[in-house]
Backbone as JSON Lines, residues from 0, in Angstrom:
{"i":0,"aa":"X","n":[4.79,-17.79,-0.96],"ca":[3.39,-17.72,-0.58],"c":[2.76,-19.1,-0.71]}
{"i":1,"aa":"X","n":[1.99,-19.52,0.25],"ca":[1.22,-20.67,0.85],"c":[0.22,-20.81,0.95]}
{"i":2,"aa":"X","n":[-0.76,-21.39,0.75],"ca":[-2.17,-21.22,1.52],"c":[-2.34,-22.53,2.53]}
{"i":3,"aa":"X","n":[-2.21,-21.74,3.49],"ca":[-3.25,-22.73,4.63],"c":[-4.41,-22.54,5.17]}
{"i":4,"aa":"X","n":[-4.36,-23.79,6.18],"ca":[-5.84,-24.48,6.67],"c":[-5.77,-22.94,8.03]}
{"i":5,"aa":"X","n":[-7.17,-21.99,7.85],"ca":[-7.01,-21.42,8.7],"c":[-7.38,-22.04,10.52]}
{"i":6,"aa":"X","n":[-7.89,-23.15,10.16],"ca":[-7.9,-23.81,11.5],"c":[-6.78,-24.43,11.86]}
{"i":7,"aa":"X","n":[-5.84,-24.36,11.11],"ca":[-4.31,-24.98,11.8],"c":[-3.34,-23.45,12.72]}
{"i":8,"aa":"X","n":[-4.19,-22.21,12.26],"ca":[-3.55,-21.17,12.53],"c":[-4.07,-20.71,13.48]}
{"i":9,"aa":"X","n":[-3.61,-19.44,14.32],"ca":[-4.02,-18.34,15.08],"c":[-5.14,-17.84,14.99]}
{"i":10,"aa":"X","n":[-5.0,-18.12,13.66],"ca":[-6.59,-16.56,13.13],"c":[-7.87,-17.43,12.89]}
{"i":11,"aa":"X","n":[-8.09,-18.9,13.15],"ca":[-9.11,-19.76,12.62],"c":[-10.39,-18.87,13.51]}
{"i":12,"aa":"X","n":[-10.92,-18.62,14.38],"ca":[-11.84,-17.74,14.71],"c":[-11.85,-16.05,13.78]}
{"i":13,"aa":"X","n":[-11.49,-15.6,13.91],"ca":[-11.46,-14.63,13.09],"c":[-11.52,-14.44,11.47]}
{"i":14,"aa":"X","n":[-11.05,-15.84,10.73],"ca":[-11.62,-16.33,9.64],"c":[-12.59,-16.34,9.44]}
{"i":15,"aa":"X","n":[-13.26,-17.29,10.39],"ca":[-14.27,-17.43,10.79],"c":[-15.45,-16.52,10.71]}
{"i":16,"aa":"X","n":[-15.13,-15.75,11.36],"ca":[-15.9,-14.67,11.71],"c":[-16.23,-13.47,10.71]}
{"i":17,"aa":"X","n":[-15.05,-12.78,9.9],"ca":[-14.5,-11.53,9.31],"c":[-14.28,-12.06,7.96]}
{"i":18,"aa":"X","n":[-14.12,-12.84,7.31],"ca":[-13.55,-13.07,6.09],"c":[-14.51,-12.75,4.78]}
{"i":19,"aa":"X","n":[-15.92,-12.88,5.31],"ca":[-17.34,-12.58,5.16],"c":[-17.76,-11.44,5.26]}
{"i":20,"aa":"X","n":[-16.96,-11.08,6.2],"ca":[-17.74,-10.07,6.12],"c":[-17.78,-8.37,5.62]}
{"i":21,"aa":"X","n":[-18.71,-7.87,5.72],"ca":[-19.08,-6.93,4.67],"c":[-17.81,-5.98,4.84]}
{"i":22,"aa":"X","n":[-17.65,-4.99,6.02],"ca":[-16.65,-4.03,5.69],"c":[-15.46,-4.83,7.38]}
{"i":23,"aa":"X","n":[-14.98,-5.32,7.15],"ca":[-13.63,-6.27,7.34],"c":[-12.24,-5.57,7.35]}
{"i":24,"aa":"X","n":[-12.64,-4.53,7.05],"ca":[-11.53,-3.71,7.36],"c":[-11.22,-2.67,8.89]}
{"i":25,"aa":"X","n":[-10.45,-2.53,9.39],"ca":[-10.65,-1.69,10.38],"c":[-9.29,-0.64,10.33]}
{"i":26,"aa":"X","n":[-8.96,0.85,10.86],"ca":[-8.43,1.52,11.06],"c":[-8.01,2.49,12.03]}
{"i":27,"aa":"X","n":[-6.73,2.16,12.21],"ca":[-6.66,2.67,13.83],"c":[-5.88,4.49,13.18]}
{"i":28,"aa":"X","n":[-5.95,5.42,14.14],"ca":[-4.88,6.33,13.77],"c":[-4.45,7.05,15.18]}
{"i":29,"aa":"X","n":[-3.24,7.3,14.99],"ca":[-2.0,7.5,16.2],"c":[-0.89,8.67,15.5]}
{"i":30,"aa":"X","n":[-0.61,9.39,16.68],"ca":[0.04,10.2,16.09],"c":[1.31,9.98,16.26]}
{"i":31,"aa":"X","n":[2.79,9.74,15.59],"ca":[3.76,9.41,16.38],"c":[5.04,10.47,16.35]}
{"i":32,"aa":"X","n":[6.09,10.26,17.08],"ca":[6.86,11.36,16.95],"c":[8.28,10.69,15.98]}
{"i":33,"aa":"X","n":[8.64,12.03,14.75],"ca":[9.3,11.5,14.16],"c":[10.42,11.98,14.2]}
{"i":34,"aa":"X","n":[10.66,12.91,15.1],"ca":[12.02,13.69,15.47],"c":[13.39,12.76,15.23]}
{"i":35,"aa":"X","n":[13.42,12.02,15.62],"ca":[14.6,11.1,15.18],"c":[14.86,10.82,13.44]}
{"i":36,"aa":"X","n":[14.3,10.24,12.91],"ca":[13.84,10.1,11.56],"c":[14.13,11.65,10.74]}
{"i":37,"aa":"X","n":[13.73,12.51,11.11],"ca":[13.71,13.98,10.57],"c":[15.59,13.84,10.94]}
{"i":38,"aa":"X","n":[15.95,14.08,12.09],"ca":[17.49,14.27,12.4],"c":[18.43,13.37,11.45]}
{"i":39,"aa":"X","n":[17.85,12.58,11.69],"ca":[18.39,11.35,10.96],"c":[18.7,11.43,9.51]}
{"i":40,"aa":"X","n":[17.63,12.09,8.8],"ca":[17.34,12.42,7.31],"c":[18.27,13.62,6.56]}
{"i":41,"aa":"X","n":[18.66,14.35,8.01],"ca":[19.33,15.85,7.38],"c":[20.28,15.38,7.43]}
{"i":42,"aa":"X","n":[20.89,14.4,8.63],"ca":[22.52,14.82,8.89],"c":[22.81,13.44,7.73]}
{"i":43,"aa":"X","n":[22.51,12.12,7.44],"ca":[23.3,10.99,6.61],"c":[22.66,11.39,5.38]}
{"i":44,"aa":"X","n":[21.64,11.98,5.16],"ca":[20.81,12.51,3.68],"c":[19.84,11.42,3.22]}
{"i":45,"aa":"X","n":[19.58,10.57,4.2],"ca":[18.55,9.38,3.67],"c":[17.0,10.51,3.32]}
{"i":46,"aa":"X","n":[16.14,9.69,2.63],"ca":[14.95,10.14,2.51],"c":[14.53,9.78,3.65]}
{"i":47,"aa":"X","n":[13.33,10.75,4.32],"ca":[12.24,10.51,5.17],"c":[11.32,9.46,5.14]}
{"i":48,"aa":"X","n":[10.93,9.8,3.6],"ca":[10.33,8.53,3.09],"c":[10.74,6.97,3.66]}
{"i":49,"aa":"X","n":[11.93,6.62,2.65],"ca":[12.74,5.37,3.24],"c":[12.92,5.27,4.43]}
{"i":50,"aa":"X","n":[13.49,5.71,5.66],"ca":[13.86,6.22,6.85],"c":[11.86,4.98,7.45]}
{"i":51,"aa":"X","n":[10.98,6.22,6.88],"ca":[9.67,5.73,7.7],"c":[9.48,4.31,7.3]}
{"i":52,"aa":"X","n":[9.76,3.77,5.69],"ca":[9.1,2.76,5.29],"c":[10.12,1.39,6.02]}
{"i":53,"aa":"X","n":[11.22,1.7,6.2],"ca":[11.87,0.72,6.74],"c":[11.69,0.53,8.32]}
{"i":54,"aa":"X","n":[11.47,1.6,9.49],"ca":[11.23,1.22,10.59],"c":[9.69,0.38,10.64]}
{"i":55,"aa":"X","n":[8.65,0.64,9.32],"ca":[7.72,-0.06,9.4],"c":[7.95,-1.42,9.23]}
{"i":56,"aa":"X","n":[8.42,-1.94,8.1],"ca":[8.73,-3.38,8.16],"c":[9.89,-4.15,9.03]}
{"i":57,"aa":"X","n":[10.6,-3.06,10.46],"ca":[11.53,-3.74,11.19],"c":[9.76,-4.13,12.21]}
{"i":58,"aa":"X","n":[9.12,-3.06,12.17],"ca":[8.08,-3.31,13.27],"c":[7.42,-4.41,13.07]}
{"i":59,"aa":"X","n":[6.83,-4.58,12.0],"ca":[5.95,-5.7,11.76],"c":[6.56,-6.38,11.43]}
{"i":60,"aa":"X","n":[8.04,-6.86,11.45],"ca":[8.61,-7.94,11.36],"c":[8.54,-9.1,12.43]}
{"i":61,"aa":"X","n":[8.37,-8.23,13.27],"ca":[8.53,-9.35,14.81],"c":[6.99,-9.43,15.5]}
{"i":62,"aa":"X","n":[6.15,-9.22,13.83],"ca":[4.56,-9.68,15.1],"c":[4.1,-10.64,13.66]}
{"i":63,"aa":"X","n":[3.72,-12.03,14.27],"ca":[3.76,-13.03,13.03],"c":[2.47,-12.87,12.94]}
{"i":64,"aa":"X","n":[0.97,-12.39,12.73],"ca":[0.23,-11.94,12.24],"c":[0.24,-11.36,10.78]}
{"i":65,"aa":"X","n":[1.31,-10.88,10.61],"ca":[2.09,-10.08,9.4],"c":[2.03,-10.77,8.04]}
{"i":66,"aa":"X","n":[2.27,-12.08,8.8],"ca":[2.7,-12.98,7.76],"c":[1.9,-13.94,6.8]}
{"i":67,"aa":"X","n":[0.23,-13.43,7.68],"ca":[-0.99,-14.08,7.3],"c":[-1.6,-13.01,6.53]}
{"i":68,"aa":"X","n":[-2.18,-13.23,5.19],"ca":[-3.16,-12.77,4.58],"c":[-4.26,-13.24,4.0]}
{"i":69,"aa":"X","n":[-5.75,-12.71,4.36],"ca":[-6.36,-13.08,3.63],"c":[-6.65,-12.97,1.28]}
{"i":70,"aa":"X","n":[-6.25,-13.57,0.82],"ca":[-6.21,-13.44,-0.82],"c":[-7.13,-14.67,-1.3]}
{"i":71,"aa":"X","n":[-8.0,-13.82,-1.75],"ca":[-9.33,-14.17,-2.69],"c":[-10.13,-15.66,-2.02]}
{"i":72,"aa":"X","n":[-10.51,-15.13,-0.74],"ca":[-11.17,-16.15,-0.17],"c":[-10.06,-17.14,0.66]}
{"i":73,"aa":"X","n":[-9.14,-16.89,0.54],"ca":[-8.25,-18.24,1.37],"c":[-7.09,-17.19,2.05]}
{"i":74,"aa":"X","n":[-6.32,-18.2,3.18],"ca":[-5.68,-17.66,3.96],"c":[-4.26,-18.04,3.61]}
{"i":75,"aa":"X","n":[-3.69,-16.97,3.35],"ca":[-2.04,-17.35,2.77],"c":[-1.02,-16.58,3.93]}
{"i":76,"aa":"X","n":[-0.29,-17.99,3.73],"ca":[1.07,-17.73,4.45],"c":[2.47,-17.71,3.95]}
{"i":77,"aa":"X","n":[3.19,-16.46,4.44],"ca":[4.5,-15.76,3.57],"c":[5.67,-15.92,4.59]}
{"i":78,"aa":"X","n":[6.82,-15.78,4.19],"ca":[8.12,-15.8,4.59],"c":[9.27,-14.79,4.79]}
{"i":79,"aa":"X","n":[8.08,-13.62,3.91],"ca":[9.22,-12.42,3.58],"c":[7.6,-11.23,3.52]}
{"i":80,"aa":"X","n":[8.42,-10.26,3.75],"ca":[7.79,-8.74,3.88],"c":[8.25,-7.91,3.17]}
{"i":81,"aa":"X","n":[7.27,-7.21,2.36],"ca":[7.3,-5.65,1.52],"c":[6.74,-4.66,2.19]}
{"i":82,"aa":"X","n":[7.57,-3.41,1.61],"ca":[6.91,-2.71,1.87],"c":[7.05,-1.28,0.61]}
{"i":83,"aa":"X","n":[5.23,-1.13,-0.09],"ca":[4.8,-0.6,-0.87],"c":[5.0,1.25,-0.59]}
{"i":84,"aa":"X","n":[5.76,1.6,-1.72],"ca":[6.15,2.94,-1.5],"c":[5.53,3.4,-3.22]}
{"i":85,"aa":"X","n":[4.82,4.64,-3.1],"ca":[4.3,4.92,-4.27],"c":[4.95,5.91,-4.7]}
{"i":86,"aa":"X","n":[5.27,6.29,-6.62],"ca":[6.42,6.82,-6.73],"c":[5.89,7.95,-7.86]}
{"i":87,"aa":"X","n":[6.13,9.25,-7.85],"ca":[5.53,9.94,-9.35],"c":[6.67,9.64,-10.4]}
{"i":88,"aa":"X","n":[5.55,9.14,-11.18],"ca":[6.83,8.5,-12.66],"c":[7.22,9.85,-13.59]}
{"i":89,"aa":"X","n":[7.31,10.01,-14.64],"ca":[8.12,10.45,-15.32],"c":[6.93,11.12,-16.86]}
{"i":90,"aa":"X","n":[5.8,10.46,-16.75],"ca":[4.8,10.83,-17.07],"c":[4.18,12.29,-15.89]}
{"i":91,"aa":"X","n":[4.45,12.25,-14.61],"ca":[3.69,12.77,-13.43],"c":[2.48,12.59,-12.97]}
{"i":92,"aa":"X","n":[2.39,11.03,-13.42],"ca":[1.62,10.47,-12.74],"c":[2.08,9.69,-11.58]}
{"i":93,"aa":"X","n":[1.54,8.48,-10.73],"ca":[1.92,7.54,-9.7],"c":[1.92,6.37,-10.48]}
{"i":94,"aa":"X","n":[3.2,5.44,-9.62],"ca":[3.44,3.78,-10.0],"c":[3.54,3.4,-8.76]}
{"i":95,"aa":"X","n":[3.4,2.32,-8.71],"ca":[3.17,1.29,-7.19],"c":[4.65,0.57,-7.21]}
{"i":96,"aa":"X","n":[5.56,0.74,-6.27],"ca":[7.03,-0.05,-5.86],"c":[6.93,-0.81,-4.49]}
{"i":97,"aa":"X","n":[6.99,-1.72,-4.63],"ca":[7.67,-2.87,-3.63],"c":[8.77,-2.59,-3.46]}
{"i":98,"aa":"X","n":[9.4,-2.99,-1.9],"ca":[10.82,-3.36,-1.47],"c":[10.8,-4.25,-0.69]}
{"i":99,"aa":"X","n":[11.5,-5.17,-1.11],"ca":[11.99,-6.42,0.27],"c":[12.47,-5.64,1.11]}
{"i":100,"aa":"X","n":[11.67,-5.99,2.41],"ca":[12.39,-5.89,3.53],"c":[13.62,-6.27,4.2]}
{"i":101,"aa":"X","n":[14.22,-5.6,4.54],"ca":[15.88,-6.18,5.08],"c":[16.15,-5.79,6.51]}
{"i":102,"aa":"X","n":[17.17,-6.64,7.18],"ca":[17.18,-6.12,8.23],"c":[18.1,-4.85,8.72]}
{"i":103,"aa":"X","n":[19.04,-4.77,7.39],"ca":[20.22,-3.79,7.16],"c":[19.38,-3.07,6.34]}
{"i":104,"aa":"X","n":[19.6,-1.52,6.96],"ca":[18.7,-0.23,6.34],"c":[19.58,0.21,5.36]}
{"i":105,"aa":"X","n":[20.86,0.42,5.03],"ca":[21.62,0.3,4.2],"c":[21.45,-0.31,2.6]}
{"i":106,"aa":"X","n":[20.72,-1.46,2.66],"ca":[20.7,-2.54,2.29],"c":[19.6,-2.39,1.11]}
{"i":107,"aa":"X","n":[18.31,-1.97,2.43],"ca":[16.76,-1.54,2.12],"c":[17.34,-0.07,1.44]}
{"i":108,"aa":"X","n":[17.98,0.9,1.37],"ca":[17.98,2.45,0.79],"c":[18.58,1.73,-0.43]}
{"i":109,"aa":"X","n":[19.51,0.94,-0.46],"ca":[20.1,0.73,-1.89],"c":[19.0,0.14,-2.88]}
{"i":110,"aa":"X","n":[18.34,-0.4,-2.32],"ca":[16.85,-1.55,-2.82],"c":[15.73,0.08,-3.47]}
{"i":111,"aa":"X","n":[15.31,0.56,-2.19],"ca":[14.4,1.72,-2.39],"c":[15.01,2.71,-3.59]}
{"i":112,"aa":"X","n":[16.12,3.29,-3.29],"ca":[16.64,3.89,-4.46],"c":[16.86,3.54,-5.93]}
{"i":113,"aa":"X","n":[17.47,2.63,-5.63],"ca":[17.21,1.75,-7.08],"c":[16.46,1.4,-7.81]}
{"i":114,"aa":"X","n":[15.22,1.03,-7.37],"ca":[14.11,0.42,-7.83],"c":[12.88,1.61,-7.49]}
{"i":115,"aa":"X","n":[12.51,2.64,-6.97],"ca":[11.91,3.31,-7.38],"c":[12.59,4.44,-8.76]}
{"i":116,"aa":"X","n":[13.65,4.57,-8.71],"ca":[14.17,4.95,-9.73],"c":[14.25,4.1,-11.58]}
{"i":117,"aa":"X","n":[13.77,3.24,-11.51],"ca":[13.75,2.24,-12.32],"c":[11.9,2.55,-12.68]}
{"i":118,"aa":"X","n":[10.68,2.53,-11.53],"ca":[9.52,2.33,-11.72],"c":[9.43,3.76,-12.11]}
{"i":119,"aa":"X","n":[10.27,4.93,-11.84],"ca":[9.53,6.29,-12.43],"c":[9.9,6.48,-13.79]}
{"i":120,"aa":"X","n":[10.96,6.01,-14.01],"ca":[11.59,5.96,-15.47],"c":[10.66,5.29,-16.26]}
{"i":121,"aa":"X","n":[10.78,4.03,-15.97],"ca":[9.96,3.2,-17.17],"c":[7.99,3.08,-16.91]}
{"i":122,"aa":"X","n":[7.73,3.86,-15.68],"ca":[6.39,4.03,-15.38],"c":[5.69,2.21,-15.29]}
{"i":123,"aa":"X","n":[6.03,1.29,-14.86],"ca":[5.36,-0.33,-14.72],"c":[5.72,-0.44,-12.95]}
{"i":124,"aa":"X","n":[4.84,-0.77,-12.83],"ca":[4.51,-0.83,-11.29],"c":[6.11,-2.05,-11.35]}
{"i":125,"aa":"X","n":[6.52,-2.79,-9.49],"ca":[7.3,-3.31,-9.39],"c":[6.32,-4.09,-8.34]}
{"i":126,"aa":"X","n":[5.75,-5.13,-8.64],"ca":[4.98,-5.94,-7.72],"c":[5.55,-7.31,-7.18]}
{"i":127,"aa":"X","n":[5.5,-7.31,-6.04],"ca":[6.4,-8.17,-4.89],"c":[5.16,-9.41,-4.46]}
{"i":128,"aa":"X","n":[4.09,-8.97,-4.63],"ca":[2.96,-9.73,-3.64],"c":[2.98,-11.16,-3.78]}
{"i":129,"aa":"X","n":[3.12,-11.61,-5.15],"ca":[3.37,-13.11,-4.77],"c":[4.49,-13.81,-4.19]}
{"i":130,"aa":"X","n":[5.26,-13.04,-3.78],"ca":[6.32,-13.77,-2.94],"c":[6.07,-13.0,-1.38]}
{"i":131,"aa":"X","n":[6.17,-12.02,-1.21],"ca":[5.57,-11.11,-0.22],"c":[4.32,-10.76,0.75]}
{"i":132,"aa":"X","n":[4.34,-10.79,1.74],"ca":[2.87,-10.31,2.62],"c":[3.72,-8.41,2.26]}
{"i":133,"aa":"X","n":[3.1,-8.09,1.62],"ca":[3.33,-6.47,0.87],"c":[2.2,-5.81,2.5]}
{"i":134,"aa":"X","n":[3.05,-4.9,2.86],"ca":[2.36,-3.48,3.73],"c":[2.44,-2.09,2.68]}
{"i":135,"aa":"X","n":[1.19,-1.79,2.49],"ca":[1.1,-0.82,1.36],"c":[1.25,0.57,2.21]}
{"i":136,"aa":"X","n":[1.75,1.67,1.53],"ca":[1.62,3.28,2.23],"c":[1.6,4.22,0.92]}
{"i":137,"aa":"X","n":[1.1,5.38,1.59],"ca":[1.06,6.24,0.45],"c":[1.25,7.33,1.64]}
{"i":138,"aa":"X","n":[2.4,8.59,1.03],"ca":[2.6,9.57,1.36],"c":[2.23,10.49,1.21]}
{"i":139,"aa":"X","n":[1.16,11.66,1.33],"ca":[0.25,13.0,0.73],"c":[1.2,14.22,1.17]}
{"i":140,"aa":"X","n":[2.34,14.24,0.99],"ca":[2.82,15.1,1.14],"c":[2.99,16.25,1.17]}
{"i":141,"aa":"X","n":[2.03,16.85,0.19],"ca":[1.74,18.1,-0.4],"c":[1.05,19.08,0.83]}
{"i":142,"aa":"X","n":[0.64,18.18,1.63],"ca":[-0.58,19.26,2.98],"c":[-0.01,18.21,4.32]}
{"i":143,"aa":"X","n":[-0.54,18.6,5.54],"ca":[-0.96,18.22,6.51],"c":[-2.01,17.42,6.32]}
{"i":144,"aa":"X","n":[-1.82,16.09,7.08],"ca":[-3.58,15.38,7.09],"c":[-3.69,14.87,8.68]}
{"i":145,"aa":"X","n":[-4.48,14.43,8.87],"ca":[-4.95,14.16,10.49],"c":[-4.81,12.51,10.45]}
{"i":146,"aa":"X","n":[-5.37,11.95,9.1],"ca":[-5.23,10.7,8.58],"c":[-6.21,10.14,7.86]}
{"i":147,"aa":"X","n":[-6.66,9.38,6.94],"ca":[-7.24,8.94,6.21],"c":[-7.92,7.55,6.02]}
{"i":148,"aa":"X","n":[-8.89,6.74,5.92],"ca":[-9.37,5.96,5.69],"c":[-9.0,5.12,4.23]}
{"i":149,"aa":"X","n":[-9.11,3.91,4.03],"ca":[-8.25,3.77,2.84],"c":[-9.44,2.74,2.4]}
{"i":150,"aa":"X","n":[-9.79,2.37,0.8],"ca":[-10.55,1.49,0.94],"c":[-10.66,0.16,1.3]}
{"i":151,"aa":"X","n":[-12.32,-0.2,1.15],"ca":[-12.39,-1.67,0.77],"c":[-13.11,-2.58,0.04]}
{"i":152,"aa":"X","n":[-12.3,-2.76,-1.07],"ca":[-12.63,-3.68,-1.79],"c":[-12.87,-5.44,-2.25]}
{"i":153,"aa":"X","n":[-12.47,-5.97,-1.34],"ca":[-12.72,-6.58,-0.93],"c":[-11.66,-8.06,-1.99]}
{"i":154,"aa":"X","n":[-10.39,-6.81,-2.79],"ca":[-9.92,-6.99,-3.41],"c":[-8.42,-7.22,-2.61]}
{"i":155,"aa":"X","n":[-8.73,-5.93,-2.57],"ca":[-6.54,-5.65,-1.7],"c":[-7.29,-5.88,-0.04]}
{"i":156,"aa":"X","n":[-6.68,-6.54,0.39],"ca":[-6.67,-6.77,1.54],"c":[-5.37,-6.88,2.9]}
{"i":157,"aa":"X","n":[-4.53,-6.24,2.28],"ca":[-3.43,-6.17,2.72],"c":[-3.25,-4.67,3.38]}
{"i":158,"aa":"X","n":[-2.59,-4.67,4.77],"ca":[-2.1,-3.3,5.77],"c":[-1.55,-2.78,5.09]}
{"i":159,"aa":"X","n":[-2.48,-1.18,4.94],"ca":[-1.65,-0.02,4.37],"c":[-1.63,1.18,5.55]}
{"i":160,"aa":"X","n":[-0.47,2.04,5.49],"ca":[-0.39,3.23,5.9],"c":[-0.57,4.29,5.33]}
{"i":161,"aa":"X","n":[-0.96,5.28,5.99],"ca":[-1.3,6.65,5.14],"c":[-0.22,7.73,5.75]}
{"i":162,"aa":"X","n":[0.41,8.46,5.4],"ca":[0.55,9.6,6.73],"c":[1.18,10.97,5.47]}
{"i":163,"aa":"X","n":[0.57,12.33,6.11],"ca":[0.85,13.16,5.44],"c":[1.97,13.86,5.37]}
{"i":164,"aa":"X","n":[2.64,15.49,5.6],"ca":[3.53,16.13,5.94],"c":[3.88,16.13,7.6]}
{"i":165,"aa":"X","n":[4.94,15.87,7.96],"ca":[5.33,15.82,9.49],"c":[4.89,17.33,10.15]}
{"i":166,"aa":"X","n":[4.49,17.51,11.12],"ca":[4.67,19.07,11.95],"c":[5.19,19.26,12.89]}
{"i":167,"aa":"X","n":[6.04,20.41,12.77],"ca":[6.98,20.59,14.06],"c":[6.24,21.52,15.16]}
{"i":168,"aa":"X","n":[6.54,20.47,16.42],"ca":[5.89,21.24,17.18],"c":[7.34,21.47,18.42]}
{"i":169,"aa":"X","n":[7.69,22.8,18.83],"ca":[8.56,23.46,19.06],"c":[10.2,22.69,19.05]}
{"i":170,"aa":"X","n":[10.7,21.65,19.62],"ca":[12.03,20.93,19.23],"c":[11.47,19.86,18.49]}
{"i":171,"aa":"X","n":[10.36,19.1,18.79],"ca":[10.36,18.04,18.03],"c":[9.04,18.0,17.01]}
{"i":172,"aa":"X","n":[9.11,16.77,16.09],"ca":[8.55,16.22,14.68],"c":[7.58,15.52,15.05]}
{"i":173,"aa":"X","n":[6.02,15.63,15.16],"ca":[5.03,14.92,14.63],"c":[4.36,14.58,13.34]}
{"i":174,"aa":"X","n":[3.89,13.34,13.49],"ca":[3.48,12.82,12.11],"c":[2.24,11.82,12.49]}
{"i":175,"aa":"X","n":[0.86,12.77,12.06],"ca":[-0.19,11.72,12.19],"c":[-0.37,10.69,11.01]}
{"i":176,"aa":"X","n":[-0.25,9.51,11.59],"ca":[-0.89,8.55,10.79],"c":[-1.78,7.15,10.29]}
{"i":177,"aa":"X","n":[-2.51,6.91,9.76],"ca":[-3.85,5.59,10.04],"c":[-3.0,4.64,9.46]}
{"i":178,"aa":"X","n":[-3.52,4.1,9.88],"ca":[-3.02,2.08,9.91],"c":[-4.36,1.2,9.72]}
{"i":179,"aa":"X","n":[-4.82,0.97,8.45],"ca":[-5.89,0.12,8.07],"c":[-5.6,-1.36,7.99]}
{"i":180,"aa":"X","n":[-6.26,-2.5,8.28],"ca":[-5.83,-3.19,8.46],"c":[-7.2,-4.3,8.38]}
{"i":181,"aa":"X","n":[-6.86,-6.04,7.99],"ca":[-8.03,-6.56,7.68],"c":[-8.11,-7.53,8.98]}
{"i":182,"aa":"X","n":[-9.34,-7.59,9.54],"ca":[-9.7,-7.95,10.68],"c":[-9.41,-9.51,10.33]}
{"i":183,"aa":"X","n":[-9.29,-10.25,9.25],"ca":[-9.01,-12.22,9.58],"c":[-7.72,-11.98,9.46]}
{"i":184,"aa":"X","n":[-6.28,-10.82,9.28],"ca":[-5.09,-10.9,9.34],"c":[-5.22,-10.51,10.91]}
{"i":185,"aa":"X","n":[-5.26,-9.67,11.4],"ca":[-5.18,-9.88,13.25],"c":[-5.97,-8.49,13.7]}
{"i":186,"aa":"X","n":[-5.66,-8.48,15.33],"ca":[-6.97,-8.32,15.87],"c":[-6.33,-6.6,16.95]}
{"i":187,"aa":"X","n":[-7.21,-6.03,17.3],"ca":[-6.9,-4.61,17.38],"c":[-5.88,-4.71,18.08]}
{"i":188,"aa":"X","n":[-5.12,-5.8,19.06],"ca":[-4.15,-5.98,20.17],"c":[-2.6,-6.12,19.37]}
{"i":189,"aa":"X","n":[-3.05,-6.73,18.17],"ca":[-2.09,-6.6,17.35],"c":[-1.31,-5.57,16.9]}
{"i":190,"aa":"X","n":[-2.44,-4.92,16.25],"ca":[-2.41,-3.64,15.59],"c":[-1.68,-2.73,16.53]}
{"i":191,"aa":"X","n":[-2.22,-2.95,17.56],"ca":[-1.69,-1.62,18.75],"c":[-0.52,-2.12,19.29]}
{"i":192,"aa":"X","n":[-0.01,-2.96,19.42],"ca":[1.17,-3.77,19.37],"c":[2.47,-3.34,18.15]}
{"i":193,"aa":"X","n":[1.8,-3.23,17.0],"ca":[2.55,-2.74,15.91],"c":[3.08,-1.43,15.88]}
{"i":194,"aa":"X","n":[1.81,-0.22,16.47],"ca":[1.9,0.89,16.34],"c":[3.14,1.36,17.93]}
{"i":195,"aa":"X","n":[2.79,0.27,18.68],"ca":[3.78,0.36,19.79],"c":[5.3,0.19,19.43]}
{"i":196,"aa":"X","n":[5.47,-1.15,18.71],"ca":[6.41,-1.53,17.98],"c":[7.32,-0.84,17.19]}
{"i":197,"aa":"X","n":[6.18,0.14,16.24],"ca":[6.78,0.95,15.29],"c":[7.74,2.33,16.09]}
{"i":198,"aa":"X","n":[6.79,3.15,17.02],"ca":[7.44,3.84,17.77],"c":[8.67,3.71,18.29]}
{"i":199,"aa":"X","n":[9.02,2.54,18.84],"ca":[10.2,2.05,19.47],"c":[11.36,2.2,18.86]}
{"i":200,"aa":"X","n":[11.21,1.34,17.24],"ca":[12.03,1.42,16.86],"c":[12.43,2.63,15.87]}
{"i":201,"aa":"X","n":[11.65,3.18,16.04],"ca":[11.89,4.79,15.71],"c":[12.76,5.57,16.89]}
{"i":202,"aa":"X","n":[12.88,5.34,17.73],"ca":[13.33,5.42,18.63],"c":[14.73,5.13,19.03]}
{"i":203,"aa":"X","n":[14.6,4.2,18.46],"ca":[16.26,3.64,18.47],"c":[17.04,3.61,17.16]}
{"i":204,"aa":"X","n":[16.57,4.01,16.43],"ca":[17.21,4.3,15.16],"c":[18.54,5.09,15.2]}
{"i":205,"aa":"X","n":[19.76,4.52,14.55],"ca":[20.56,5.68,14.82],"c":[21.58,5.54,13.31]}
């Protein structure tokens, strides 16, 4: 992690503009199909979970927006991607887990398994962010949701996902879910770019 001159970057207007400002956050929500991911999950036994959190960071791997965050007034630039999976510890409460992103999913399940298994045991979060542009998610598994708004504090400023229980609608798997996101990291073309992105490679997953 780096901080640069946001006028040497992409986003120097939008710095500009959003970094200030009051609610700077924006949220898109899309419903996508997860039928592959579900197939995928029964027949090799991966989690759903993992399965979703890794086609997210293949997606936003290849849109360099990703890689910019705004943190505590300045604009930082990263080299590597997380992605935040929340875990019930052992107390039955929640801990916050990071995973480096990898490009081998293999790689990422040995990472995810391991290390959320480590944060429910000993209940201490596993925080990546200073080396990491971290994409945060939280799973509500327990119900159906349509999608959720996430806050802003003006603290975490980093892309999180929300998405609830998948629903089957007659052969295949839907899964609504919001994508919040801070307007001086990039701009709705992005975003919809990502959510395009993400689909795809859900898509080709095998």
């Amino acid at each position: 992690m780096r901080e640069v001159n946001p006028k040497d970057t992409c986003r120097a207007q939008a710095f500009k503009l959003w970094m200030k400002a009051p609610n700077p956050m924006v949220t898109f929500f899309k419903t996508i199909d997860v039928t592959r991911l579900v197939r995928i999950s029964q027949k090799k036994g991966y989690k759903f979970n993992m399965l979703l959190e890794w086609c997210i960071g293949k997606a936003a791997s290849s849109i360099k927006e990703f890689y910019l965050l705004p943190v505590g007034g300045k604009l930082m630039q990263y080299d590597c991607l997380a992605v935040n999976t929340i875990v019930k510890n052992k107390d039955g409460e929640v801990s916050s887990c990071d995973i480096l992103f990898t490009e081998h999913i293999e790689q990422f399940n040995q990472q995810y398994l391991e290390h959320t298994l480590k944060v429910a045991e000993s209940c201490t979060d596993r925080d990546l962010s200073d080396e990491c542009m971290v994409i945060g998610t939280s799973a509500i598994i327990d119900t159906e949701i349509d999608g959720a708004v996430g806050m802003n504090s003006g603290i975490f400023n980093n892309p999180f996902i929300i998405w609830g229980r998948y629903r089957k609608r007659w052969f295949r798997y839907e899964l609504p879910i919001s994508f919040q996101f801070h307007h001086t990291q990039m701009d709705g073309a992005h975003a919809g770019r990502f959510l395009t992105r993400l689909q795809e490679v859900i898509n080709q997953l095998h």
